[in-house]
C-alpha positions in Angstrom: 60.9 19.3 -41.2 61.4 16.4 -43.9 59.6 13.1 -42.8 60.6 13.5 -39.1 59.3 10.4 -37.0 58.4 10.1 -33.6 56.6 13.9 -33.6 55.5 15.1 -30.3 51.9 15.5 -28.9 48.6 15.0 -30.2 49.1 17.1 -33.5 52.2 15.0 -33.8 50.4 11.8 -33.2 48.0 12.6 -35.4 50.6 13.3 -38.4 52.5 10.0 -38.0 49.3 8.0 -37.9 47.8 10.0 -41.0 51.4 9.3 -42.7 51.2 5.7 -41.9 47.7 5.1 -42.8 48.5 7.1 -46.4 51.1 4.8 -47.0 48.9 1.8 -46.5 46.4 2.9 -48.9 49.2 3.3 -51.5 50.3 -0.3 -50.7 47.4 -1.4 -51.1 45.6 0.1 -53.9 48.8 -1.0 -56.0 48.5 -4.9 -54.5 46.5 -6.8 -57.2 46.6 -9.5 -55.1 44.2 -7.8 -52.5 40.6 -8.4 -53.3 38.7 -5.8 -51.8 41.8 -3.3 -52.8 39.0 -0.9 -53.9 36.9 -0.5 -50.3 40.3 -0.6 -48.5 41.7 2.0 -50.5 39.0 4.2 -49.8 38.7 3.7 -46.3 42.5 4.1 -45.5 43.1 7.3 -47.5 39.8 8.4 -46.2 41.3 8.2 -42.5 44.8 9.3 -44.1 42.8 13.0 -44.8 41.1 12.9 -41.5 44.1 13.0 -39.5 45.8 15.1 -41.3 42.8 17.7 -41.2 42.7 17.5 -37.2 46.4 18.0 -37.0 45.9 21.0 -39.4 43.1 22.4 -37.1 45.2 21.9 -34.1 48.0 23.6 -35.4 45.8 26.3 -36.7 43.6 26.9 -33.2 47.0 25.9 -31.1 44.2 24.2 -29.0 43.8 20.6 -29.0 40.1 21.1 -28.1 39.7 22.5 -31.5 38.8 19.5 -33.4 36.2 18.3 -30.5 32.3 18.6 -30.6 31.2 21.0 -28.0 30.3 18.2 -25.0 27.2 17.9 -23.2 26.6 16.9 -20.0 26.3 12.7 -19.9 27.6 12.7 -23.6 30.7 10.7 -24.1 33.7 13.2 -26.4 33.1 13.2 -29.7 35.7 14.7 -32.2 34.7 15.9 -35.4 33.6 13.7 -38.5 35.9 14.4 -42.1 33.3 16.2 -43.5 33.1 19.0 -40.8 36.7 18.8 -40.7 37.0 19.3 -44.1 34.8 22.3 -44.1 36.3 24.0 -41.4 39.9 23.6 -42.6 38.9 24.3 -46.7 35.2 26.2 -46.5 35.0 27.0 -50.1 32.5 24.8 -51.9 33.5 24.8 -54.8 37.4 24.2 -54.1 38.6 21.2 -56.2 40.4 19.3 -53.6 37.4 19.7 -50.9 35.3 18.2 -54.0 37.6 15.6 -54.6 37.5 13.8 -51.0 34.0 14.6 -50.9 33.4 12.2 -53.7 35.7 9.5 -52.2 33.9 10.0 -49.0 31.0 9.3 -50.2 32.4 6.5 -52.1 34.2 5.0 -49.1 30.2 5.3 -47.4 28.5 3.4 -50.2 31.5 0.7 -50.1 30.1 -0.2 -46.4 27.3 -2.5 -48.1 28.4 -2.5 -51.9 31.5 -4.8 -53.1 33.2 -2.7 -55.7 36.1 -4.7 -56.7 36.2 -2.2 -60.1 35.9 0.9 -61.0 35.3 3.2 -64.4 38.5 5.2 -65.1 36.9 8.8 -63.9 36.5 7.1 -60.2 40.5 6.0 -60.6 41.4 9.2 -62.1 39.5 10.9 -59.0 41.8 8.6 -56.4 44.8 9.5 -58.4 43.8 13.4 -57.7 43.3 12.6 -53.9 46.7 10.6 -53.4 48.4 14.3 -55.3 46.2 16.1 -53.2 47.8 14.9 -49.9 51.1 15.0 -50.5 50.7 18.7 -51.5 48.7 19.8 -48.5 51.2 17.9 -46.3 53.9 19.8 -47.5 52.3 22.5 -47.7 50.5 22.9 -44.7 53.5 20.8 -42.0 56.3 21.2 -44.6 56.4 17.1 -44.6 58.1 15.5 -47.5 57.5 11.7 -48.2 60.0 11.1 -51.0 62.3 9.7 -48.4 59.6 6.4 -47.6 58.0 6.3 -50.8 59.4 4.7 -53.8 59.0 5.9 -57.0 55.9 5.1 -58.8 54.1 4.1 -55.6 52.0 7.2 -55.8 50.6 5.9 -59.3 47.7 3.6 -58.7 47.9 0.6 -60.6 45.2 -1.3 -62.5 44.6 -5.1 -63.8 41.9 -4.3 -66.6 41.4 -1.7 -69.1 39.7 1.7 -67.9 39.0 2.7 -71.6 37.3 -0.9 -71.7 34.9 -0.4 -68.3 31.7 -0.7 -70.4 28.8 -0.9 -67.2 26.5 -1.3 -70.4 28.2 -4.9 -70.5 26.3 -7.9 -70.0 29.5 -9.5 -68.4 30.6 -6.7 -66.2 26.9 -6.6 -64.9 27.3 -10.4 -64.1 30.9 -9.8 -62.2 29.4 -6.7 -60.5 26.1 -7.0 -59.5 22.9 -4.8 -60.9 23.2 -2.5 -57.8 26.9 -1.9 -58.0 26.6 -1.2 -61.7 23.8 1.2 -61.2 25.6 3.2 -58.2 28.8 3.3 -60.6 26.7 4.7 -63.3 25.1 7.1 -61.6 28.5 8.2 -59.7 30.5 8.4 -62.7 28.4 10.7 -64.2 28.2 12.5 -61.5 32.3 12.9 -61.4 32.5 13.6 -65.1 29.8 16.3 -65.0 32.0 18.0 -61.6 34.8 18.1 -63.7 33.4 20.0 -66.4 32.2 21.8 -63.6 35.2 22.7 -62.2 37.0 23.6 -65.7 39.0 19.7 -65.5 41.5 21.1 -62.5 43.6 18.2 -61.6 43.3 18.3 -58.2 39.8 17.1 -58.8 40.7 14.6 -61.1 44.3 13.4 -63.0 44.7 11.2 -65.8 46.0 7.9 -64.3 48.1 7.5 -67.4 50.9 8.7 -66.0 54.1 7.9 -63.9 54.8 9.8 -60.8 58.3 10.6 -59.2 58.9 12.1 -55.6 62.8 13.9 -56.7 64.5 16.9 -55.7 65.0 17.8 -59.0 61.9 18.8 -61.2 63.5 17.7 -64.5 63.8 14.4 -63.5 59.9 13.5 -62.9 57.1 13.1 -64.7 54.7 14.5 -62.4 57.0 17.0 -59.4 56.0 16.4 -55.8 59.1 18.7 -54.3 59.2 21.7 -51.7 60.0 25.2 -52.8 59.5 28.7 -52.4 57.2 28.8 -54.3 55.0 25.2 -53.1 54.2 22.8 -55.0 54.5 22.4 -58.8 53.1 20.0 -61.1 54.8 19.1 -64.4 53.4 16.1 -66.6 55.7 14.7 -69.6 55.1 10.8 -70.6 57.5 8.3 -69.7 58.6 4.9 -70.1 56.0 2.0 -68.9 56.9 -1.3 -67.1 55.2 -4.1 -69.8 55.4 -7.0 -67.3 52.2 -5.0 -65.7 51.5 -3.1 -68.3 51.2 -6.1 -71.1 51.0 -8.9 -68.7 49.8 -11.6 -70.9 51.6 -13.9 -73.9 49.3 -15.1 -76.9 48.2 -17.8 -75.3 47.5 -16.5 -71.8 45.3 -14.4 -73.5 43.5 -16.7 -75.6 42.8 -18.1 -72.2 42.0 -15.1 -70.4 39.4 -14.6 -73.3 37.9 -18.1 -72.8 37.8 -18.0 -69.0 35.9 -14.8 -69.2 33.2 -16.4 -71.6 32.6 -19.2 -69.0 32.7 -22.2 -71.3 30.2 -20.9 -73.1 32.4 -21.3 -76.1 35.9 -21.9 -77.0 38.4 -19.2 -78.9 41.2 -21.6 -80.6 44.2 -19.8 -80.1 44.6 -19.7 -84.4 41.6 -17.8 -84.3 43.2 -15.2 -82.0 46.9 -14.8 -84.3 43.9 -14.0 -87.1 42.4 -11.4 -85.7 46.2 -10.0 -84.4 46.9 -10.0 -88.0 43.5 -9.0 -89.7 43.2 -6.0 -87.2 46.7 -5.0 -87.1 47.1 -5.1 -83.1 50.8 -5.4 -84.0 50.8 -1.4 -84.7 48.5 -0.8 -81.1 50.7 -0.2 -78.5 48.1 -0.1 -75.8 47.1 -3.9 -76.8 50.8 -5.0 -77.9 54.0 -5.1 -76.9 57.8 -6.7 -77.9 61.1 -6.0 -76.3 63.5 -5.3 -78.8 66.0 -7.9 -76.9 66.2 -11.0 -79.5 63.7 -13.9 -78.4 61.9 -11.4 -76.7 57.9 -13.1 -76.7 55.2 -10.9 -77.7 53.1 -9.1 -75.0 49.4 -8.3 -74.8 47.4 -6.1 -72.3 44.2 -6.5 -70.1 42.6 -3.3 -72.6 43.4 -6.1 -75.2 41.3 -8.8 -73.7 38.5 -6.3 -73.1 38.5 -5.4 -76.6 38.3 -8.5 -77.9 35.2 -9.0 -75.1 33.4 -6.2 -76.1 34.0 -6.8 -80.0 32.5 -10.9 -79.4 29.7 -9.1 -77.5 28.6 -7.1 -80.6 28.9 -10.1 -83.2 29.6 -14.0 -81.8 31.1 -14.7 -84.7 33.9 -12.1 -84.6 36.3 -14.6 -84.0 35.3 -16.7 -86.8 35.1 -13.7 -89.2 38.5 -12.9 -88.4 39.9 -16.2 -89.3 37.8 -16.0 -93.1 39.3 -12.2 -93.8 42.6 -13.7 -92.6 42.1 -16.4 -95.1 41.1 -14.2 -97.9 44.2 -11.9 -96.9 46.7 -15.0 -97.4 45.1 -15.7 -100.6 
């Protein structure tokens, strides 16, 4: 069965909604646009996994009872929460993907009175894990492919600021954030890294979100295989090219903005200041700050890990900008 529709009874209902509420989480995660992208995210794929569990513990009992609370007499029906389902369909502890959504659960719990519009990169690396994660058991467990609805590259989740930059030490994050937020992240975070050491860095705890996904029948053809076989599911990573109109978003002058914006008037960068430090520090040979098509005219390209560089840099020393523009000086002389 490859991403039938319309699938019949409650174990079927349950699959199509779970499908549908998977997909939504994707869309959204990947829609910069969406402010609270973070708490939504967490919420739908949260609900995505709960369905999906129910359907597997119908399938597995061939009772639809199964995934029901034992009732009591003037109690309303309850059926079971994600965590017990999770237990009862994965009961090892220590199993990486039961670990996983454990952590986004508890994530998706804390979002209920915390806005967490960002995230470190371990917290996107864990979503990335739990978006994998699904597709495999759905395959695995119903034989359901998605490759059919979902685009390629929709199963990477897609960011608008540096993760090597999320400093929750910074004064400015703080200020965008909130103390509490900060200090829940902080706490969380290590609590994620220190699980992964734990768990001997198995990706289905938690993927680099680095790379580029493809849903193909063909393993050579992706970066990271989603595909059913006798054998299940394989993973292969190799790197691949990168879109730079997300990926270096920004022109020399957008960022010089960017840069100003984010100090709140509190001073001005002049956007001379900016081509120094681009020449003094060489950002020309970074390809994670700079970009330029090889197409004649082609303008050059910077990323948001650029802007939080230079951020994090004016933090240490205000006058990093200026210092720039004297070495630059020296350097033309």
């Amino acid at each position: 069965m490859k991403d039938r529709r319309g699938n019949p009874g409650l174990k079927g209902q349950l699959l199509d909604k779970s499908i549908e509420a998977y997909i939504l989480s994707l869309e959204t995660i990947n829609r910069l646009s969406v402010k609270y992208r973070i708490e939504t995210f967490a919420y739908l794929i949260c609900n995505a996994w709960e369905l999906l569990l129910k359907a597997k513990i119908i399938d597995d009992a061939k009772n639809r009872k199964a995934i029901f609370y034992p009732k009591k007499r003037g109690d309303p029906l309850r059926s079971l929460s994600l965590r017990d389902c999770l237990r009862k369909v994965i009961p090892d502890e220590n199993d990486p993907t039961r670990r996983n959504l454990e952590c986004v659960v508890e994530l998706r719990d804390e979002a209920v009175h915390l806005i967490i519009s960002q995230v470190p990169k371990s917290v996107l690396a864990l979503f990335q894990s739990c978006v994998l994660n699904y597709h495999k058991r759905l395959v695995d467990w119903f034989g359901i492919s998605l490759s059919g609805r979902i685009s390629v590259g929709m199963m990477t989740i897609v960011y608008d600021f540096s993760p090597e930059q999320f400093d929750l030490t910074s004064p400015i994050l703080r200020r965008q954030l909130g103390r509490e937020v900060v200090e829940y992240l902080a706490g969380f975070q290590t609590g994620v890294t220190q699980e992964f050491e734990r768990l001997n860095k198995s990706a289905e705890f938690s993927i680099d979100i680095n790379y580029k996904l493809a849903l193909v029948q063909k393993t050579g053809e992706a970066d990271i295989v989603l595909t059913k076989g006798e054998s299940g599911l394989t993973t292969n990573i190799i790197e691949v090219a990168k879109d730079p109109s997300r990926t270096h978003p920004y022109r020399q002058k957008e960022a010089t903005e960017q840069v100003n914006n984010s100090l709140g008037g509190a001073t001005r960068i002049p956007q001379y200041e900016m081509q120094c430090v681009v020449n003094v520090y060489g950002i020309k040979k970074r390809p994670e700050f700079y970009y330029k098509g090889t197409v004649k005219g082609s303008p050059a390209q910077y990323s948001p890990a650029f802007i939080a560089w230079l951020l994090k840099e004016y933090e240490k020393d205000n006058d990093f900008f200026k210092k720039a523009r004297q070495k630059a000086k020296k350097k033309g002389g």
